[in-house]
C-alpha positions as CSV (number, residue, x, y, z in Angstrom):
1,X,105.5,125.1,72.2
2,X,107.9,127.0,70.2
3,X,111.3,127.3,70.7
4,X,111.8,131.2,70.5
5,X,109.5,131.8,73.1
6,X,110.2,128.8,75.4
7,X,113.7,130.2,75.6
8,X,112.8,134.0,76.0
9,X,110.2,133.3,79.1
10,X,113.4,130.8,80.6
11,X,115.3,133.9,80.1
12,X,113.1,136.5,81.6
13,X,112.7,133.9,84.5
14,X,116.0,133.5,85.1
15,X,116.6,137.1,84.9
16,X,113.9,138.2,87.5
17,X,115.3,134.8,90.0
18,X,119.0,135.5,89.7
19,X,120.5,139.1,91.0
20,X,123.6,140.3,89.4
21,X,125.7,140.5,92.8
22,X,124.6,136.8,93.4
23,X,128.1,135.9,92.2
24,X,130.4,138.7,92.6
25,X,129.7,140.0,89.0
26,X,127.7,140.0,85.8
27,X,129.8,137.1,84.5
28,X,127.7,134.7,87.1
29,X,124.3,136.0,85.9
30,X,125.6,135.3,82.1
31,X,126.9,131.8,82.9
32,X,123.6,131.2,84.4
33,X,121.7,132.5,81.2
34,X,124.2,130.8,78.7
35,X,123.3,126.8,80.6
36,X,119.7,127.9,81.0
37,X,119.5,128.7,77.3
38,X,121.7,125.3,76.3
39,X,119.5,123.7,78.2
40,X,116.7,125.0,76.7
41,X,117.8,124.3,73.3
42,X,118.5,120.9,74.3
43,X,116.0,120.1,76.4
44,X,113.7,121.1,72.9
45,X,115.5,119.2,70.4
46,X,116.1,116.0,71.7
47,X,114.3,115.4,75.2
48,X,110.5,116.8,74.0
49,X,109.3,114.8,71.1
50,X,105.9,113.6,69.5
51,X,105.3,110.0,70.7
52,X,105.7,107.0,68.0
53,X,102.6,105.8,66.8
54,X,103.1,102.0,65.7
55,X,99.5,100.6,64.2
56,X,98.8,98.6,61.0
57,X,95.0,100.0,60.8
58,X,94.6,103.2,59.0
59,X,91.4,103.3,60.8
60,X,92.7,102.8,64.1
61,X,95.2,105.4,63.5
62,X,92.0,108.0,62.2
63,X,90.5,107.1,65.3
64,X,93.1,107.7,67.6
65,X,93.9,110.9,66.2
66,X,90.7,112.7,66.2
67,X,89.4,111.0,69.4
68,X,92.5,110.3,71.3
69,X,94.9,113.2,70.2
70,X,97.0,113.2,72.7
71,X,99.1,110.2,71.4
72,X,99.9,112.5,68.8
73,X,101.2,115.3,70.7
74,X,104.1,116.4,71.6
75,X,105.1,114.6,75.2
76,X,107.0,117.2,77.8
77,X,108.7,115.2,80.6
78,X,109.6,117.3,83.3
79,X,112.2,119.5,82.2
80,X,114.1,118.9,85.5
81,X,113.5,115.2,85.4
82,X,113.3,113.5,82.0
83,X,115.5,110.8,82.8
84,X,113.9,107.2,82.9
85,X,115.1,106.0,86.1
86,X,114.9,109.1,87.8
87,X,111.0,109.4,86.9
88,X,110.4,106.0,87.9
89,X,112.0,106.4,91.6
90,X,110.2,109.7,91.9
91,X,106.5,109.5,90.8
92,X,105.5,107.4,93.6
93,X,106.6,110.3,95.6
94,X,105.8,113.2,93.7
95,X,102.0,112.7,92.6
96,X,99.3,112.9,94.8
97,X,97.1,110.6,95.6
98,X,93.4,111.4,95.4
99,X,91.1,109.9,97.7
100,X,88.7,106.9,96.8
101,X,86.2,105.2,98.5
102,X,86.0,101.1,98.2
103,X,83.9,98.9,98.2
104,X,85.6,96.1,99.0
105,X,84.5,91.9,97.4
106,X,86.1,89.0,98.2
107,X,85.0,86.1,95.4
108,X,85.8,82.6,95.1
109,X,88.1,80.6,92.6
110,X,87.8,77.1,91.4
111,X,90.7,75.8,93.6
112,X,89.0,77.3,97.0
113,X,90.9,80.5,97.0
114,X,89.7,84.0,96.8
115,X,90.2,87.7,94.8
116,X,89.6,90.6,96.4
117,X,88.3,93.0,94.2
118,X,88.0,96.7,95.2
119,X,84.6,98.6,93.9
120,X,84.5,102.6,93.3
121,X,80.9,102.2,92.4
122,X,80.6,105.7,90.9
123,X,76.6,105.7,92.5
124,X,76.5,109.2,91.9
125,X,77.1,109.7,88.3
126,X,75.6,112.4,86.2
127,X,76.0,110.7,82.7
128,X,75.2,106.9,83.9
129,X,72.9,107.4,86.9
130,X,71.5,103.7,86.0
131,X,73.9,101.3,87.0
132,X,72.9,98.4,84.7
133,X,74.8,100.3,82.0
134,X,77.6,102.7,83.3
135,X,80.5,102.0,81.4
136,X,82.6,99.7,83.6
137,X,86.6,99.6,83.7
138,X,88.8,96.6,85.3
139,X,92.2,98.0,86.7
140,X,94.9,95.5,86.8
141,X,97.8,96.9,89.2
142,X,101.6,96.1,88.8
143,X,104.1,93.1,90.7
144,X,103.1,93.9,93.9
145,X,100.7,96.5,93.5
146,X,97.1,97.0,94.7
147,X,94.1,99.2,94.6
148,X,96.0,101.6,97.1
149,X,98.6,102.5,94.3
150,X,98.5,106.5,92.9
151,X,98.4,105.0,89.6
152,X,95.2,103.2,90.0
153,X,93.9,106.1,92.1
154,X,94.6,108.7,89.3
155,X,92.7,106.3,86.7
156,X,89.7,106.0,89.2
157,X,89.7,109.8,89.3
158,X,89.8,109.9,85.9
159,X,87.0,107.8,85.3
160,X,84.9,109.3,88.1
161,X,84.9,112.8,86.3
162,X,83.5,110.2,83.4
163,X,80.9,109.1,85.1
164,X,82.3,105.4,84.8
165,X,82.3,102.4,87.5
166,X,85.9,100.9,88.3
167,X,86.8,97.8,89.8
168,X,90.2,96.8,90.9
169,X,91.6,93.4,90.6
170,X,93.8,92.4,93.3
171,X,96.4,89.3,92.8
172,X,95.6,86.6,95.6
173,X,97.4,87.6,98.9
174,X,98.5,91.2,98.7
175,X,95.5,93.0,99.6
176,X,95.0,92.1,103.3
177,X,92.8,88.7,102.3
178,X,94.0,85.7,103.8
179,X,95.1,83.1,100.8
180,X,92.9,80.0,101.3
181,X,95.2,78.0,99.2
182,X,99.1,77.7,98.6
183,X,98.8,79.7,95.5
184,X,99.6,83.3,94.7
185,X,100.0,84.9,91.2
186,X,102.1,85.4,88.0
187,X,102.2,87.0,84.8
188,X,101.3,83.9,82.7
189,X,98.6,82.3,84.7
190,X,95.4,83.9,83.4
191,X,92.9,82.1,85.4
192,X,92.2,84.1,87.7
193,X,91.6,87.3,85.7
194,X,89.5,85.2,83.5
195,X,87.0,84.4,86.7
196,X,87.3,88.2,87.8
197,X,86.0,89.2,83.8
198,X,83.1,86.6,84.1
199,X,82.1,87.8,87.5
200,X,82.2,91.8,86.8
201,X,80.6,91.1,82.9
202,X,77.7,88.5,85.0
203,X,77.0,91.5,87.5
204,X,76.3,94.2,84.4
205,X,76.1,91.8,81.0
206,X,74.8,95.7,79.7
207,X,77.1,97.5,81.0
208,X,80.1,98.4,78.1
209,X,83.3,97.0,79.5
210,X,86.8,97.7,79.3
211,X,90.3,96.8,80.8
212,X,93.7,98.6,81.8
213,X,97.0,96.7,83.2
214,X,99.9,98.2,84.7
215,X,103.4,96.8,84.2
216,X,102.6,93.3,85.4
217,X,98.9,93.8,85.2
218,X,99.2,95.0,81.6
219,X,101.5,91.7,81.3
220,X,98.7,89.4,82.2
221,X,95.7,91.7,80.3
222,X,98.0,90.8,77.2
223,X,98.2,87.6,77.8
224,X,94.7,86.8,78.1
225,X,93.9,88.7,75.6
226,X,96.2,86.6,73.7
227,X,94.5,83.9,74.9
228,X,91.2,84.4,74.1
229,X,90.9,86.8,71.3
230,X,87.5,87.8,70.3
231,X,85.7,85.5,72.8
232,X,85.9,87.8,75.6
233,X,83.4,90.3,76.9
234,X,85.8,93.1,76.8
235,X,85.3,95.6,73.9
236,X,89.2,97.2,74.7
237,X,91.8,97.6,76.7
238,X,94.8,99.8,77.6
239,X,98.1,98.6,78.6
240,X,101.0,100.4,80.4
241,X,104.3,100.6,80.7
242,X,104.4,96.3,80.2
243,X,107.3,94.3,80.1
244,X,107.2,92.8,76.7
245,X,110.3,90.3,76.7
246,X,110.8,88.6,80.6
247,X,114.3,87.4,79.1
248,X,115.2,90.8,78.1
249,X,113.4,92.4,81.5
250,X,115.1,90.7,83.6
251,X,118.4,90.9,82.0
252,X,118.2,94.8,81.9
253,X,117.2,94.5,85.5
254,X,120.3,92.5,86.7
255,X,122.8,95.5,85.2
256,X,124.6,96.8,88.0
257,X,123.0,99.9,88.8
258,X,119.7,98.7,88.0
259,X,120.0,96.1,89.9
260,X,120.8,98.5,93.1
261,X,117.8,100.9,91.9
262,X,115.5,98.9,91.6
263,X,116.1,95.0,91.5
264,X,116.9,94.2,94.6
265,X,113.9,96.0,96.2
266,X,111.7,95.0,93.9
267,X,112.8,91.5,95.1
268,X,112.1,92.3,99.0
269,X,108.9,93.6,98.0
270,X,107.7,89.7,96.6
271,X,109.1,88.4,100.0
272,X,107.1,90.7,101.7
273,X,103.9,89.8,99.7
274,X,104.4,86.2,100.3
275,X,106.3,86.2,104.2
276,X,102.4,86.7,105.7
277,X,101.6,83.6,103.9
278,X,104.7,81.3,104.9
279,X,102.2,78.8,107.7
280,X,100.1,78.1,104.3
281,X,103.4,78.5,101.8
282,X,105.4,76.0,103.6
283,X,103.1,73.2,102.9
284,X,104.4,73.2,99.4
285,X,107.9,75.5,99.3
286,X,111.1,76.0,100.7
287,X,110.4,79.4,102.1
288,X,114.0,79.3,103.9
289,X,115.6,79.6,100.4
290,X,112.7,81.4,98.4
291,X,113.6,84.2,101.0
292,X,117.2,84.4,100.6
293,X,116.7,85.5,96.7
294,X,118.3,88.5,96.0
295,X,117.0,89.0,92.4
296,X,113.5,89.0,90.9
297,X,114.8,86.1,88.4
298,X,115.9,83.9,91.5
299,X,112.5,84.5,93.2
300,X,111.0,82.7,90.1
301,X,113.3,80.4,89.8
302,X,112.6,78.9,93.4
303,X,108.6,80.1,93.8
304,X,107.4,81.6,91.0
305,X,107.8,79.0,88.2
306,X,107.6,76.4,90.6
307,X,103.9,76.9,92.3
308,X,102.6,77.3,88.5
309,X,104.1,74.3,87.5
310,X,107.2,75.0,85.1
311,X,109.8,73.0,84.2
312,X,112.5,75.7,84.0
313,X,112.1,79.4,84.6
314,X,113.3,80.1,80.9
315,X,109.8,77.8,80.3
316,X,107.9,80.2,82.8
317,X,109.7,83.7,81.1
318,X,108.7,82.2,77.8
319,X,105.1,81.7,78.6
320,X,104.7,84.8,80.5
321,X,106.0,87.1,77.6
322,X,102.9,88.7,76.0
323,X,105.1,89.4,72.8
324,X,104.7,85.8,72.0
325,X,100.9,86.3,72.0
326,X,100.3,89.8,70.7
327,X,99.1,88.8,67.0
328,X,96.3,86.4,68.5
329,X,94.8,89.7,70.2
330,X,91.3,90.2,69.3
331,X,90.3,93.3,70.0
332,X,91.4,96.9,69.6
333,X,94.5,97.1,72.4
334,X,96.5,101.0,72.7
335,X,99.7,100.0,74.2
336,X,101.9,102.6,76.0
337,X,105.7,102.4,76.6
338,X,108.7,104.2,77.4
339,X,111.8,103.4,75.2
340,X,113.6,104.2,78.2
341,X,112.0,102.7,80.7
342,X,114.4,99.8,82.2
343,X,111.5,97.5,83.0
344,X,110.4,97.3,79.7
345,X,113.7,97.9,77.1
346,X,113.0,99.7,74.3
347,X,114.9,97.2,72.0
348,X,112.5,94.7,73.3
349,X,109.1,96.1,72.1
350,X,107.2,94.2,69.5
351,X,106.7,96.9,66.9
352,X,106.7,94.7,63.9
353,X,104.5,92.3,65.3
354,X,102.2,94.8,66.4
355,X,102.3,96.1,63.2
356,X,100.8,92.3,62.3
357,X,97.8,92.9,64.0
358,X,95.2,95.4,63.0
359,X,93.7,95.5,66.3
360,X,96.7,96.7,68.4
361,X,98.5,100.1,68.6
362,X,101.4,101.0,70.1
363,X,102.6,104.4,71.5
364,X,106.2,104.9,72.1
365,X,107.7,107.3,74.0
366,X,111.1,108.8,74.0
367,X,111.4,109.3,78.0
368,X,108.8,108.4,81.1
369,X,110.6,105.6,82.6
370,X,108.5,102.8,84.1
371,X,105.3,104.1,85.0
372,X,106.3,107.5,85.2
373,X,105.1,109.9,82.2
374,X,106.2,112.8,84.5
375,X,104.7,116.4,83.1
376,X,104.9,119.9,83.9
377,X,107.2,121.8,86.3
378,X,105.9,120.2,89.6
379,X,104.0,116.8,88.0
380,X,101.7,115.9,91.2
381,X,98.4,116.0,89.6
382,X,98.4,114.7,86.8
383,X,100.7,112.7,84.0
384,X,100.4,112.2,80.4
385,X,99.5,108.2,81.5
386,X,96.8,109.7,82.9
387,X,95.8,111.6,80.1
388,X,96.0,108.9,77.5
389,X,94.1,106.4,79.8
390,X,91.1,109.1,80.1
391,X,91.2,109.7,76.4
392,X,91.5,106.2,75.3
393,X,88.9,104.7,77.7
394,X,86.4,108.2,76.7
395,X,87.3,107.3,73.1
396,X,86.1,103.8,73.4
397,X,83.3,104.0,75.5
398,X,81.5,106.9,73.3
399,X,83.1,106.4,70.0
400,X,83.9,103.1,69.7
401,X,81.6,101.9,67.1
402,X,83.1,104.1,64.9
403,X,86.7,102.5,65.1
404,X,85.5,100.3,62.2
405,X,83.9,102.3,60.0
406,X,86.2,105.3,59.7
C-alpha cells in the first residue's frame, strides 16, 4: 500500500468523521489531522513490514515464494492494535468462530488411557469426494486448548473450502473424556501424538498427510519431528506461534506485568484442566499444593515434571525445548512467530540453527503477539495465521513434489 495514498484516504476520512465545531474551532479538526497523519506515517514505517524469511534452501525459499506468497508480503496488524500483548488478549474475543461439526473418537494408549480425537470429515468435498485419499491435516491445539478453540476452527474452515479432512488431537483430559490413568500431557512427552499419527495414517495409508501445532501443540509437533525425522508418515507440517526456549518462556512470563496478563491465568487454567481429575490425580500427587501454584513454572515444578518423570524442572524445560531438536527435523517444517509475542521472545528464536537445516523455514514477524496475527480494521474473519496456514498446507498438498526440484 503506498504511503501517499494511505495517508490522503486517512485524511479524507477524518475529514468527512470530524466537524469543524466538534471542538470549538478549526484548530481541533487540524490537531486531529496532524496525529492521524503522524500516525499514519508511523504506523507505515515501523509497525507494517514484510515478514523475515529465515531458510537455508534456495529451493524452499522458490517454493514458498511462488506458492506461498504471502510470507513475503507485507504483514498489516491492525492499525489500532499492533501491540503484541494487546493482540493476544483480544483475538479470542474479536474473531469469530465458524461453526464445525465433529465427529467425535475416543482411542486407546498403551498405558490404558485414551485420546479424544475430534473428526471434521469433510464427506462432502468437491475436489476429494473419495475418502481414501483426501488430503488429511492433524491440528494440535495450545496448553489448554481444544478442538473448540477459534484458532483451530478458522484452520478447519480453511481447509474445508480445500476440500481437505481435519482431525483434532486433544491432550488426555481436557476434552470432556474421563482420564483412565493418572497421566495428562506435556510438551516433551511425544508418545501420545506418535499413537494419534499411526492411528489417522492406518485409517487413510493413501491419503497425503500433514500436521499443524499451536503454541504448545506446535511445541510437541517439533519435538516429534525432532524425534523422528524422516521416519514419519507426515510429508509437512506448520508450526505457530511456539515457544522455542521454556527457560526463556517462562522467564518472560514471570515479568511483572506479564505475569498479571497473562501468567497467572494461564496458571488457573492448568488447575482447571486437571481439578476434574483430582479422585484419579491424588493417587499419585499432592493436589493440595499442585493447586496452590501461582505460576506456570511452579505448576511444573510440582505436576508437570513430576508425572513425566523428571529429575528437576530445568531437566523437564530442557527436554521440552524444540530448539534443542530443530536440526534433526526431517521434513520440510514453515515455522511462524512473532518477535513480539511474550510467549515466544523474539531473542529466543532459533534462526541460525534453522538456518542449519534445509528442511525448516522460519517466518518472523515484527508484531502479532501470541497467536494473534490481527489484520484489517475490524480482524473477525480472518488473520494472516490463517492465511499462511491455507497457503502453506494448499502449497504442500498440490505442489509439494516440486519442493525438491525447483
Amino acid at each position: 500500500m503506498d504511503w501517499q495514498v494511505l495517508t490522503r484516504e486517512l485524511s479524507l476520512y477524518l475529514e468527512n468523521q470530524v466537524r469543524v465545531g466538534l471542538f470549538g474551532s478549526g484548530v481541533g479538526l487540524s490537531l486531529v489531522l496532524g496525529f492521524g497523519v503522524a500516525y499514519a506515517c508511523y504506523y507505515l514505517s515501523s509497525i507494517a513490514k514484510k515478514p523475515q524469511l529465515v531458510a537455508s534452501n534456495d529451493r524452499f525459499c522458490r517454493f514458498l515464494e511462488e506458492y506461498c506468497p504471502v510470507v513475503t508480503e507485507t504483514y498489516y496488524p491492525t492499525i489500532w492494535c499492533w501491540e503484541g500483548r494487546v493482540q493476544t488478549l483480544l483475538r479470542p474475543f474479536i474473531t469469530s468462530r465458524p461453526q464445525v461439526q465433529y465427529r467425535n473418537e475416543l482411542i486407546k494408549t498403551a498405558d490404558g488411557g485414551q485420546i479424544s480425537l475430534d473428526w471434521f470429515d469433510n464427506n462432502d468435498s468437491l475436489y476429494y469426494p473419495d475418502a481414501s485419499t483426501r488430503p488429511t491435516v492433524l491440528l494440535l491445539p495450545g496448553l489448554t486448548g481444544t478442538s473448540k478453540e477459534s484458532y483451530i476452527l478458522h484452520m478447519i474452515h480453511q481447509s474445508e473450502t480445500l476440500g481437505y479432512r481435519c482431525v483434532v488431537f486433544n491432550n488426555r483430559g481436557i476434552a470432556g473424556e474421563d482420564l483412565l490413568t493418572p497421566r495428562t500431557y506435556c510438551a516433551a512427552n511425544t508418545e501420545d501424538l506418535e499413537a494419534v499419527i499411526y492411528h489417522v495414517h492406518s485409517l487413510y495409508p493413501s491419503a497425503p498427510f500433514m500436521a499443524a501445532g499451536v503454541s504448545m501443540g506446535g511445541m510437541l509437533l517439533l519435538n516429534y519431528l525432532g524425534k523422528t525425522g524422516r521416519d514419519t508418515p507426515l510429508m509437512a507440517a506448520a508450526i505457530f506461534s511456539a515457544g522455542w526456549n521454556v527457560f526463556e518462556s517462562v522467564e518472560s512470563l514471570e515479568k511483572p506485568l506479564n505475569w498479571l496478563l497473562f501468567n497467572y491465568y494461564l496458571t488457573t487454567c492448568l488447575q482447571s484442566s486437571i481439578s476434574r481429575h483430582r479422585q484419579m490425580l491424588e493417587k499419585l500427587f499432592d493436589m493440595d499444593l499442585v493447586m496452590k501454584a501461582r505460576t506456570v513454572r511452579e505448576f511444573d515444578k510440582q505436576f508437570t515434571s513430576v508425572m513425566f518423570g523428571y529429575r528437576t524442572i530445568d531437566d523437564y524445560y530442557e527436554d521440552a525445548s524444540p530448539c534443542r531438536k530443530l536440526k534433526s527435523v526431517g521434513i520440510p517444517v514453515l515455522c511462524l512467530n512473532s518477535v513480539d509475542d511474550v510467549f515466544s521472545p523474539g531473542h529466543a528464536i532459533p534462526v541460525e540453527t534453522a538456518k542449519q537445516n534445509a528442511n525448516v523455514a522460519l517466518v518472523l514477524t515484527s508484531c502479532g503477539g501470541h497467536i494473534g496475527f490481527l489484520e484489517g480494521i475490524w480482524p473477525r474473519k480472518c488473520t494472516y495465521m490463517d492465511r499462511v496456514f491455507k497457503q502453506f498446507v494448499q502449497a504442500m498438498f498440490e505442489h509439494g513434489n516440486k519442493i525438491y526440484s525447483m
